[in-house]
C-alpha positions in Angstrom: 41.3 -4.9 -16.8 39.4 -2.4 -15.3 36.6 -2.4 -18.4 36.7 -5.4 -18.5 35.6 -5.9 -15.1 33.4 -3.2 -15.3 31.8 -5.3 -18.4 31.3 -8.7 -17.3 29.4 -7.3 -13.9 27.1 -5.2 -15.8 26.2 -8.0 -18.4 26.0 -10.7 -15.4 23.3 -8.3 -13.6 22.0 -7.1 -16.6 21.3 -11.2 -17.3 20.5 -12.0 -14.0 17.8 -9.2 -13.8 16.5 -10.5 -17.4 16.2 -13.5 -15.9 14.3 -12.9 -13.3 11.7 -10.9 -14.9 11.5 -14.0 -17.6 11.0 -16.5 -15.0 8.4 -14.6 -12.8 6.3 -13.9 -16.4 6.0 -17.5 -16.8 2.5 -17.1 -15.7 -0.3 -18.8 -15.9 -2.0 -16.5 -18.9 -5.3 -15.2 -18.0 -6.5 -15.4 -21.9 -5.5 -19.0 -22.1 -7.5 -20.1 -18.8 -10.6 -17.7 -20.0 -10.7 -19.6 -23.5 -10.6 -23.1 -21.6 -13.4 -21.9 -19.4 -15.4 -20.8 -22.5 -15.0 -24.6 -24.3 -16.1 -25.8 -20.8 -19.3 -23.1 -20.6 -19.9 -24.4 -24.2 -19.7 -28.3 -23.4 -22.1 -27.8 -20.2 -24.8 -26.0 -22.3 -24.5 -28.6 -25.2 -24.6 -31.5 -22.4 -27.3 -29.3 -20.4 -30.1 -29.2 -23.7 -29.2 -32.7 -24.9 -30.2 -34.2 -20.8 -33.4 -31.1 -20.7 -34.5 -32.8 -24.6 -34.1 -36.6 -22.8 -35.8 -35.5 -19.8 -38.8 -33.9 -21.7 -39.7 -36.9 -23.2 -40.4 -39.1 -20.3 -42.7 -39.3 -16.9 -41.3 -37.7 -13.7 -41.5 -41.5 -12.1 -39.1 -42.9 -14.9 -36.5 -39.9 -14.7 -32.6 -41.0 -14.6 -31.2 -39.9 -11.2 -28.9 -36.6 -12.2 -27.6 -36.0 -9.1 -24.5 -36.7 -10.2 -24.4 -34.6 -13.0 -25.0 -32.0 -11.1 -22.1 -32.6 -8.4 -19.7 -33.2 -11.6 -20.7 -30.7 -13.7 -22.7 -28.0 -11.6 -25.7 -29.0 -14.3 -29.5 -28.6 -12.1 -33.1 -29.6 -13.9 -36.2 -28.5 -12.9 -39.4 -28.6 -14.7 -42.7 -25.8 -13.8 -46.6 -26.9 -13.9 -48.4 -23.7 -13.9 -45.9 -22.1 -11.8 -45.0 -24.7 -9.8 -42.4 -26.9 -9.2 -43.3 -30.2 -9.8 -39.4 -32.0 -10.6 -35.8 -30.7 -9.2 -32.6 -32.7 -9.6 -31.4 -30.9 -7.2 -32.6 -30.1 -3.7 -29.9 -28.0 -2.5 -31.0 -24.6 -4.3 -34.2 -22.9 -2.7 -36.2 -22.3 -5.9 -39.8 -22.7 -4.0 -39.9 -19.5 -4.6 -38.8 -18.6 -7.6 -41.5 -17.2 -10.4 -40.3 -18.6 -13.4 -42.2 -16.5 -15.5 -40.1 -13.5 -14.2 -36.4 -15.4 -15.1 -35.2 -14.8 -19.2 -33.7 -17.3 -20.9 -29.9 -17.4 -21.4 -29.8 -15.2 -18.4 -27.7 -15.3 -14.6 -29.8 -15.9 -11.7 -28.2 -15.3 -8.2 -29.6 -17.3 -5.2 -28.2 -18.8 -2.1 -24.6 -17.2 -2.5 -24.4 -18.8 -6.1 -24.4 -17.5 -9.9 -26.0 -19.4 -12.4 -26.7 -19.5 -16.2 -30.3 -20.3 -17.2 -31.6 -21.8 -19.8 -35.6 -22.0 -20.1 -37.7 -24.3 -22.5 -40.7 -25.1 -22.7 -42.3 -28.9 -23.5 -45.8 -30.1 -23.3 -47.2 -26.9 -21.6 -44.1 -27.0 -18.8 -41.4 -25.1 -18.8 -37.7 -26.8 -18.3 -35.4 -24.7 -16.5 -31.7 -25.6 -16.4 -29.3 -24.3 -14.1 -25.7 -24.2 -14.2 -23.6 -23.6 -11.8 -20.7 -20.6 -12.5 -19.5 -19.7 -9.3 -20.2 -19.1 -5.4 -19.3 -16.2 -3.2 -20.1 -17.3 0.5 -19.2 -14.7 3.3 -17.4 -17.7 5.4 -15.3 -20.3 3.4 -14.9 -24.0 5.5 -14.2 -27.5 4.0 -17.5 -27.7 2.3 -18.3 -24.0 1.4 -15.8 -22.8 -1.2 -15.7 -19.4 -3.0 -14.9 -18.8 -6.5 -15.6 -20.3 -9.9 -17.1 -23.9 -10.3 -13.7 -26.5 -9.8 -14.5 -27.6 -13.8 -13.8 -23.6 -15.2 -9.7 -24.3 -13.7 -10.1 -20.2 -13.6 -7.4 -18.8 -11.1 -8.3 -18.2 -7.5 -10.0 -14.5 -7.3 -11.9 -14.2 -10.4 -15.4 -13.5 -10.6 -18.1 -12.9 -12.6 -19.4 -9.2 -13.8 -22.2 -7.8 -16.1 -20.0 -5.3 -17.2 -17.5 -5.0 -19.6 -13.9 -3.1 -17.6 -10.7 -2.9 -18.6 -9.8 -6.1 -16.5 -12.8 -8.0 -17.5 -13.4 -11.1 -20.6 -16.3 -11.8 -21.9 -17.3 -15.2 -22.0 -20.0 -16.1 -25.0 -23.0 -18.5 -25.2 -23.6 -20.7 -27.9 -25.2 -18.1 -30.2 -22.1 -16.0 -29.5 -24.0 -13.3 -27.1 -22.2 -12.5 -24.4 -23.2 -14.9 -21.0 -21.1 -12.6 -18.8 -17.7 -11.4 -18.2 -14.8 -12.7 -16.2 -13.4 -9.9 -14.1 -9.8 -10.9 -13.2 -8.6 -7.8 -11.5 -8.1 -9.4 -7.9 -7.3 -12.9 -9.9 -4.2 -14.6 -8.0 -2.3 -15.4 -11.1 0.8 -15.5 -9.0 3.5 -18.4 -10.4 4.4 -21.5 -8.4 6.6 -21.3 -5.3 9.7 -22.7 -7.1 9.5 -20.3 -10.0 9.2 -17.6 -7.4 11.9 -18.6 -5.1 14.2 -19.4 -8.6 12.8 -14.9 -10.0 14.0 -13.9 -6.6 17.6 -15.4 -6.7 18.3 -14.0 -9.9 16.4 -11.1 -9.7 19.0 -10.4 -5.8 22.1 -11.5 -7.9 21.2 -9.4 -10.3 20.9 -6.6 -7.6 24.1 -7.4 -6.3 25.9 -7.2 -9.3 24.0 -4.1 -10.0 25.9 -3.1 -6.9 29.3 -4.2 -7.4 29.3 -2.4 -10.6 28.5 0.8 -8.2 31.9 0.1 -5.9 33.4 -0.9 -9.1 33.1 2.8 -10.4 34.0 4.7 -7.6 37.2 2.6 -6.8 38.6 3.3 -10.2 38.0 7.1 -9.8 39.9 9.2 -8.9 40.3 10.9 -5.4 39.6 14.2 -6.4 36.5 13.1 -8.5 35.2 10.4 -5.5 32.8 12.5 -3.6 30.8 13.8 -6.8 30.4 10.2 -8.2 29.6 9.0 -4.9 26.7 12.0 -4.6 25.7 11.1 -8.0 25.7 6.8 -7.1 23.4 8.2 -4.2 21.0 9.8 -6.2 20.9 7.6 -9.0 20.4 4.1 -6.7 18.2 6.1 -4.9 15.7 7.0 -8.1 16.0 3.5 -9.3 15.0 2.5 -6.0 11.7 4.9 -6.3 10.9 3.5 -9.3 11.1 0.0 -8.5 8.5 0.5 -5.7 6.3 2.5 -7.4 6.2 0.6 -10.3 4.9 -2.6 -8.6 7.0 -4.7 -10.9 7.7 -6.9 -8.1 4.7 -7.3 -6.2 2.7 -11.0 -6.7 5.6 -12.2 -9.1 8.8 -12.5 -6.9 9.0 -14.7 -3.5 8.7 -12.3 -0.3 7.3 -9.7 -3.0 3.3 -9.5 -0.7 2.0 -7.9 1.7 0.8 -10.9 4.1 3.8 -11.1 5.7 4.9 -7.1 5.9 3.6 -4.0 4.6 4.5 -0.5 5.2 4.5 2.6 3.0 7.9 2.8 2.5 8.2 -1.0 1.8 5.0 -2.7 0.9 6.2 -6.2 1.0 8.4 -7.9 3.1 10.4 -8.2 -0.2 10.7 -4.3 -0.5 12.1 -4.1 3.1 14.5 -6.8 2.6 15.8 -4.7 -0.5 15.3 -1.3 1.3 18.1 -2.8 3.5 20.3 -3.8 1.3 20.2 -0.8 -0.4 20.5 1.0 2.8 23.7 -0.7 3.9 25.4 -0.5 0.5 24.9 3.6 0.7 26.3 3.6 4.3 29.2 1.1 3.0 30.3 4.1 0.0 30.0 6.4 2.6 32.7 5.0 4.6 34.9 3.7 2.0 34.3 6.6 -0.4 33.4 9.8 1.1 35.5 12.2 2.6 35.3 15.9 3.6 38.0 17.7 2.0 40.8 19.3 4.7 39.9 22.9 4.4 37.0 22.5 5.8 38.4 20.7 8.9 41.1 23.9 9.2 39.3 26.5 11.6 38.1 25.8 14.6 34.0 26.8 13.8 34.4 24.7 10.9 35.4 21.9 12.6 32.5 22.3 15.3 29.9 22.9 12.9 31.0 19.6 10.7 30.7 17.6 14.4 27.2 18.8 14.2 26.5 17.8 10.8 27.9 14.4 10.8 26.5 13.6 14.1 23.1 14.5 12.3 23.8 12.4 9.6 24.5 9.6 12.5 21.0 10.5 14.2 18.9 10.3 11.3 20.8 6.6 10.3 19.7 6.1 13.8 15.9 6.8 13.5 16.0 4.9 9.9 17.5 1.8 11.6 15.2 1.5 14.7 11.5 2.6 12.8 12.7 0.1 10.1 13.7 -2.5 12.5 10.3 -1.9 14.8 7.6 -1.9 12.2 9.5 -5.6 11.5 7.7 -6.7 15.0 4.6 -3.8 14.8 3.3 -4.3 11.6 4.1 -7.6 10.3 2.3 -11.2 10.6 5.1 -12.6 12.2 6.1 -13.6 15.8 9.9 -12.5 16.0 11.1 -13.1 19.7 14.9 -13.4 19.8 15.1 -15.9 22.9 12.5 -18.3 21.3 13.8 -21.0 19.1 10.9 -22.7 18.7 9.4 -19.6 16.8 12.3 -19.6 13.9 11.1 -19.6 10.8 12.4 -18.5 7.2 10.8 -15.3 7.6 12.1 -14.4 10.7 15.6 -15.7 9.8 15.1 -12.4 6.9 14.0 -10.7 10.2 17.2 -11.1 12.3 19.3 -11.1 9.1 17.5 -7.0 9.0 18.1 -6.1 12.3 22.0 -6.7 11.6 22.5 -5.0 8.5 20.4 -2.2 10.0 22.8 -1.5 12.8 25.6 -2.3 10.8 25.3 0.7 8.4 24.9 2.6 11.9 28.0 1.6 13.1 29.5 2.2 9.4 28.6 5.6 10.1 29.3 6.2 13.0 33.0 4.5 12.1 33.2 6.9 9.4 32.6 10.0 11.7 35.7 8.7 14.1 37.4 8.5 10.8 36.6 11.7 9.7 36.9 13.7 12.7 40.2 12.6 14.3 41.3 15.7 14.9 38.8 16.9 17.1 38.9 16.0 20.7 36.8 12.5 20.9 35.0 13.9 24.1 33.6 17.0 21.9 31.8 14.6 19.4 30.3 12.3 21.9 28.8 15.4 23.9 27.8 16.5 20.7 25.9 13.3 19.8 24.8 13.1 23.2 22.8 16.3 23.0 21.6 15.6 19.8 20.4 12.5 21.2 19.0 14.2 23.6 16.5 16.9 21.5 15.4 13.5 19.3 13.8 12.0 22.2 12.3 15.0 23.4 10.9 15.8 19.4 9.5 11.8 19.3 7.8 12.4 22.1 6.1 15.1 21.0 5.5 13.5 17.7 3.9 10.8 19.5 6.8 8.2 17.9 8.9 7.9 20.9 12.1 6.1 20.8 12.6 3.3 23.3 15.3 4.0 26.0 17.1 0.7 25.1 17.7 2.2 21.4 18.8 5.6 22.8 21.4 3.6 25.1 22.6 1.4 22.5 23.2 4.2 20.1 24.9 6.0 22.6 27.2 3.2 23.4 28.1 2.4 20.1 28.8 6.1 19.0 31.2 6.1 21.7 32.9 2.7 21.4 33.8 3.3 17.4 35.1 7.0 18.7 37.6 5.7 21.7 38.2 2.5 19.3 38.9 4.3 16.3 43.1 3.3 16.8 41.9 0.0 16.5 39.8 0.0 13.3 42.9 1.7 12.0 45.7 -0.8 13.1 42.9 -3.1 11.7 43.3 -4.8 15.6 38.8 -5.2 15.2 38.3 -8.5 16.6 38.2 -7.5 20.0 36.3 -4.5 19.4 33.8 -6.4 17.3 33.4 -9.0 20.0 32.4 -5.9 22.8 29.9 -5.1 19.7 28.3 -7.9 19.5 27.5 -8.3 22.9 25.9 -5.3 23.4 24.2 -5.8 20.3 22.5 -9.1 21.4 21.5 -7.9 24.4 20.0 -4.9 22.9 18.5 -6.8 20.5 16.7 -9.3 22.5 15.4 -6.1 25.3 14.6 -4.3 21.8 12.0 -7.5 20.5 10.9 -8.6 23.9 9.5 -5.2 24.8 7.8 -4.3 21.2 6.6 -7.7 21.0 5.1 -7.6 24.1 3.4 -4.1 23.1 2.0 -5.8 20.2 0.7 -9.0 21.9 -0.9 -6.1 24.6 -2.9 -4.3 21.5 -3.8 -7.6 20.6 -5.2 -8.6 23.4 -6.7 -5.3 24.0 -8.9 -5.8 20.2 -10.1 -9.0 21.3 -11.6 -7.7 24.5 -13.1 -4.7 22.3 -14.1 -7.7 19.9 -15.9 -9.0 22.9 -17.5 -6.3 24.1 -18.8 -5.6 20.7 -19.3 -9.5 19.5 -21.3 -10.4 16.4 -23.2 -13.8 15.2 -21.7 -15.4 13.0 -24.5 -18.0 12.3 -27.5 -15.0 12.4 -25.4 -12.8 9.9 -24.7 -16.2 7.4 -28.6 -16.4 8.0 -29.9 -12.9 7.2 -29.6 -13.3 3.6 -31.9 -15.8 2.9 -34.2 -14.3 5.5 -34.2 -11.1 3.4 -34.8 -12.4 0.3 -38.0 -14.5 2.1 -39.2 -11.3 3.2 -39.2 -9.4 0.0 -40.9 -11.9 -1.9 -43.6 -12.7 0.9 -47.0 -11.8 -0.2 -49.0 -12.8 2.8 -46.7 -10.7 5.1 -47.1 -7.9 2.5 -50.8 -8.2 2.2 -51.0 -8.6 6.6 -49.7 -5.1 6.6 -52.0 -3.3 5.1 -54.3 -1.1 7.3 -57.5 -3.2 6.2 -56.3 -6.5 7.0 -53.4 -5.3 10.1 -53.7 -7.3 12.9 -50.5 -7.3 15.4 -51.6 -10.4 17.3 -51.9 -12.0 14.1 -48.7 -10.5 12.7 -46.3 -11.5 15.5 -47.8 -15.0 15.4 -47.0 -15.0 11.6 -43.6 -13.7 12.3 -42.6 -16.2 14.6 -43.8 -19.5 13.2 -42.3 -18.7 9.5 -39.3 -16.7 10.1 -38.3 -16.4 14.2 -38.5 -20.3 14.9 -35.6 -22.7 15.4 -32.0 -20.7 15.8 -34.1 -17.5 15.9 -35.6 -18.7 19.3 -32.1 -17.3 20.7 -33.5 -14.0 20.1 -36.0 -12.1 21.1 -37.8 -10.0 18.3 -39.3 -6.6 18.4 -41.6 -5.4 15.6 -42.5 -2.1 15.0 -44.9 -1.0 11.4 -44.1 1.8 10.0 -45.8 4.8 6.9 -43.1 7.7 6.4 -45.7 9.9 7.8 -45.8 7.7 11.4 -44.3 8.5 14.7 -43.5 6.1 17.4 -43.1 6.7 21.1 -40.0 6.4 22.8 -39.6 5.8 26.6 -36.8 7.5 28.6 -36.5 10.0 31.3 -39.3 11.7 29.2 -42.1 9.8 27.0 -42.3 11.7 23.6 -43.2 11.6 20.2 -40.5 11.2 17.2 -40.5 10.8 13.9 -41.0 6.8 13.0 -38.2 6.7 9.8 -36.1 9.7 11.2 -35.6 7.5 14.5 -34.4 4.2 12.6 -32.4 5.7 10.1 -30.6 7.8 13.1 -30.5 3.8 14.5 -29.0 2.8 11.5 -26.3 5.3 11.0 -25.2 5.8 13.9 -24.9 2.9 15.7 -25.5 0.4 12.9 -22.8 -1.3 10.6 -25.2 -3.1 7.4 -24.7 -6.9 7.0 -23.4 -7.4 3.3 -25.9 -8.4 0.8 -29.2 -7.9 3.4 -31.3 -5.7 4.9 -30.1 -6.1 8.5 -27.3 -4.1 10.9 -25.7 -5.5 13.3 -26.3 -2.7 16.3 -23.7 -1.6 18.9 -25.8 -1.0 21.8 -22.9 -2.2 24.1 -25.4 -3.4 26.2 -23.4 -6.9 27.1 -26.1 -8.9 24.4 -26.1 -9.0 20.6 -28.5 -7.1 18.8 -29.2 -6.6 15.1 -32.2 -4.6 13.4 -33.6 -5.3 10.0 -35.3 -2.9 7.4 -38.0 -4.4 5.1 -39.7 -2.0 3.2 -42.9 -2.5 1.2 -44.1 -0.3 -2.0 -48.2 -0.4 -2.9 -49.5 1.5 -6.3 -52.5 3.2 -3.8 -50.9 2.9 0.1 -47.5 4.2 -0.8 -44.5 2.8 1.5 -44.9 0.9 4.3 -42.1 -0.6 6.7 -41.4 -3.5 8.6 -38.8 -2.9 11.4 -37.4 -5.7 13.2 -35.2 -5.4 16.2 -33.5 -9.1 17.5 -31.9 -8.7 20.7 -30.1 -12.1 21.7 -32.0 -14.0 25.2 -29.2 -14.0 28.4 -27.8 -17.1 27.8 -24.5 -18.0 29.1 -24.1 -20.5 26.0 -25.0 -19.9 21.9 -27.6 -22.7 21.4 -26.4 -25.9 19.4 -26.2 -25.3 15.7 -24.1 -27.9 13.4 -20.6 -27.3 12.6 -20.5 -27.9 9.1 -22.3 -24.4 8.3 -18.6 -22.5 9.9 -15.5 -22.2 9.2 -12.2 -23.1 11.5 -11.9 -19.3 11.7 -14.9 -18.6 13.3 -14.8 -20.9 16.3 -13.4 -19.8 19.4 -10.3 -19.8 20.5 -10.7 -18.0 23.4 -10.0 -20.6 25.4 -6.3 -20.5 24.3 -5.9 -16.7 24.8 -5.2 -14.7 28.0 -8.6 -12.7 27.9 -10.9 -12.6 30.6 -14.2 -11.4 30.1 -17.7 -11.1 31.4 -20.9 -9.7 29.5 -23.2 -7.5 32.2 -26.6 -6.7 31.1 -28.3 -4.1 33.5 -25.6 -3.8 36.0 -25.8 -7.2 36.9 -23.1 -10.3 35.9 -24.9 -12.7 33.4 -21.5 -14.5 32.0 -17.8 -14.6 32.4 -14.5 -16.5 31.0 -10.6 -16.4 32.2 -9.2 -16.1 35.5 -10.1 -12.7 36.7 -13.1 -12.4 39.5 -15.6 -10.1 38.5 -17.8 -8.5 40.1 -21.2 -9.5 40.5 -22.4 -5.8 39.9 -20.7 -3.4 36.9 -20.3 -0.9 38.7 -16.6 -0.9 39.1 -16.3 -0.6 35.2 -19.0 1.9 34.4 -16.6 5.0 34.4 -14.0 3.1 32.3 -14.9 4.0 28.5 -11.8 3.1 26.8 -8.9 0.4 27.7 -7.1 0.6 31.0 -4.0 -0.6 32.8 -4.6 -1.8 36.3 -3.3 -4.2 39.0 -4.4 -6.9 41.3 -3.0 -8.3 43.7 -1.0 -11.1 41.5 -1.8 -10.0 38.1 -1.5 -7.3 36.2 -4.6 -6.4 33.5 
């Protein structure tokens, strides 16, 4: 009977298991949607030379409309006359200034966010160029700017496009069979759908379970004198496999729960991993009260007695800091809103989450059941002193860690100690109802203290990053901006010819400046231009006027109070001087005048509103919610109040705040801040 058992339990969770891992590699295969993608990339260049032959052939007046060609299929036409553009299908792609002499055939061009695949021919003197569309890469992402691969590739979300040939990269072939470019699929979601996930992670926990039983199985059927080495070696070995589970990353992307949106930690990277860190966790706490005993001797003398009080009220304290860090970084560190008191905030995940905190302090109070167990011939009163003290010297070495435990968690662990130490004649007669009842009382109301309190620490750092956000606030619309503006710079001429010594003229400049690049949302802004050779110093003003080094002085700017707008030439500046403020680098080489640099600082104008600018261009994320939160804030700019939000009545000077350089705690009369 007892193989038997012993059999069908290891071939149901070796089955479960097997099944789980089958279900969760039913994925969608990344060589399968790479080859669909390359009969698509084929069919658009066939369609693309067969439309650039029919368009070649007749006047610009009589051309079909392709406009929906190119929303369908991503497919643009545009035909050159001596370098300029003279016909576009599509207005949406800024290619006024784009040389065509300088793009190759069968090559990718990058412009406006976009990747495309040229193809260049040439009929009647002009040149043809056709542009398809591969994929976008926006730095904001609404309802009409999407990321990723062109809709018609069906390539999973996450995959881009590289020049380079990886280890996690595809090549994908032209019609000549030269490699166009490579698909780089090492951040590709290629996670299954929800029902195959859900359907993995049921078998995958059955199998787990049975796993388990198989475990308790063991260790019932041994014998007493052989219990506690099996039950040190089921320790280890669950233990190791648990180790190798994590590390591996078997689990991660494939298994419902299994990412880190939700939860992440080192010790439990998903929310997944902490769910089965639990059960694991309770499990070894279960064989340690069912199967683990200290043998007699060692109970016989009185020192040995004392010094096993000490050691098993360790193993009790260290349960302890397992069960609250595990049960805090729950609230601290996870997406999640878990307030006991709320219903309105229960959700599946935070079912998982109270369904933690209960096994977590139910392997505590298995231990600390098995202690009373274990020790019932010492005087109760002599353990619970002893745990006391202990108690004791681990809130005194968390507070000096910096990792303080809360005095709710000390107080419940002391109560509980106690209560299965003076109850332990009940657990024995089996008389537990009434003693479970006192347990979970104090439990709930631990519980709810233990969330309200960390949840309101969390909402408090929060709130605290927004008003740092605040203080420190960035453009959105400017920094979505500053890409095409850098690319107009580099390949303005005029501006690069204006700066030359022979030809400089500041008035001139400025006036340049300002009608071609600083008009419409740049009027927001005021703009500060400074012309720069490496050799050139510029003046500064402060308590002293001196001389400094003109390229040594911005890159200090740069560095050290700069952060660099992706994919530009600008930096967004942290001047903390209540206004926003960004500073651009545009740098100019001449075969006989060497470098020459144009620096351009854009401080915004004190206004208590961002001008108008249409909605379209930003995503939900990026409008403010302010009005939702409970921040106050004001912006000062030289001491004096220019704007404010929220409740709180600030000053019309800053001089209450100037000494405060970091977040504070203070008062008012009916509020606290």
């Amino acid at each position: 009977m007892k193989i038997r058992s012993f059999l069908v339990l290891s071939m149901v969770s070796f089955v479960s298991v097997f099944v789980a891992v089958l279900i969760s590699a039913d994925n969608k295969n990344i060589e399968r949607s790479v080859q669909f993608a390359q009969d698509v990339f084929n069919e658009k260049i066939q369609t693309a030379k067969e439309y650039s032959a029919i368009l070649s052939e007749l006047d610009i007046d009589k051309r079909i409309e392709l406009k929906s060609l190119d929303k369908a299929e991503g497919i643009g036409f545009y035909e050159f006359e001596n370098d300029s553009l003279i016909y576009w299908s599509n207005n949406t792609i800024p290619l006024a200034k784009i040389n065509i002499d300088t793009l190759e055939n069968k090559s990718l061009l990058t412009i406006a966010y976009s990747n495309y695949f040229c193809l260049i021919d040439s009929h009647s003197g002009n040149k043809f160029l056709t542009l398809i569309h591969l994929s976008s890469q926006f730095p904001y992402e609404n309802k009409f700017l999407k990321n990723g691969f062109n809709s018609s590739f069906r390539l999973p979300s996450g995959t881009k496009i590289s020049l380079y040939q990886s280890e996690n990269t595809l090549p994908v072939y032209d019609l000549d069979e030269n490699v166009a470019f490579y698909i780089d699929y090492s951040q590709t979601d290629q996670g299954v759908k929800i029902g195959f996930q859900i359907a993995a992670t049921f078998f995958f926990f059955l199998g787990i379970f049975f796993l388990l039983s198989v475990v308790r199985l063991l260790l019932y059927h041994t014998s007493e004198q052989q219990r506690n080495k099996f039950a040190a070696l089921a320790f280890f070995g669950l233990i190791v496999f648990r180790y190798v589970l994590l590390i591996s990353g078997l689990l991660n992307n494939h298994l419902f729960l299994f990412d880190p949106f939700i939860y992440a930690t080192r010790i439990a990277p998903t929310f997944g991993d902490l769910l089965l860190n639990t059960f694991f966790f309770v499990f070894l706490t279960y064989l340690l009260n069912r199967f683990v005993k200290v043998p007699k001797k060692f109970l016989t003398y009185s020192f040995n007695r004392h010094a096993w009080v000490g050691i098993l009220n360790l193993v009790f304290i260290l349960t302890l800091v397992y069960a609250y860090y595990t049960s805090a970084s729950l609230i601290t560190h996870s997406s999640m809103k878990v307030v006991v008191h709320n219903i309105s905030q229960l959700r599946f995940p935070v079912v998982i989450a109270y369904l933690v905190f209960a096994l977590n302090y139910l392997g505590l109070l298995l231990v600390a059941v098995w202690i009373s167990r274990t020790l019932h011939a010492v005087k109760f009163y002599r353990i619970i002193i002893n745990c006391y003290v202990q108690l004791g010297l681990l809130v005194l070495i968390t507070f000096l860690l910096d990792f303080p435990i809360d005095a709710y968690t000390i107080i419940f662990a002391a109560l509980l100690f106690a209560l299965s130490i003076v109850f332990q004649e009940q657990f024995k007669r089996n008389a537990i109802l009434s003693t479970l009842v006192v347990l979970l009382m104090f439990f709930s109301v631990y519980i709810m203290l233990f969330s309200t309190r960390l949840t309101d620490k969390k909402d408090f750092q929060i709130n605290k990053s927004q008003a740092i956000s605040l203080s420190t606030e960035h453009d959105p619309i400017a920094e979505y901006l500053f890409d095409d503006l850098t690319i107009k710079f580099k390949g303005d001429t005029t501006l690069k010819n204006m700066l030359l010594p022979e030809q400089f003229n500041f008035d001139r400049l400025y006036d340049y400046l300002t009608k071609n690049y600083f008009s419409g949302y740049w009027k927001s802004y005021e703009a500060r231009i400074t012309i720069c050779r490496p050799s050139d110093s510029v003046q500064i003003n402060g308590n002293e006027m001196f001389w400094y080094p003109c390229y040594s002085f911005f890159e200090e700017l740069s560095t050290n109070f700069g952060m660099q707008i992706p994919g530009t030439n600008f930096y967004y500046i942290d001047k903390l001087s209540g206004l926003i403020n960004y500073f651009g680098w545009i740098e100019y080489a001449y075969s006989d005048k060497g470098l020459i640099s144009l620096f351009i600082e854009l401080d915004s104008r004190l206004t208590t509103k961002p001008l108008g600018y249409p909605e379209l261009l930003l995503d939900e994320g990026l409008k403010s919610k302010r009005d939702a939160s409970e921040i106050s804030y004001a912006k000062y700019h030289k001491g004096k109040l220019i704007s404010h939000h929220g409740d709180y009545g600030y000053s019309l000077i800053s001089k209450a705040f100037q000494k405060k350089n970091d977040a504070v705690f203070f008062t008012t009369v009916s509020n606290n801040y």
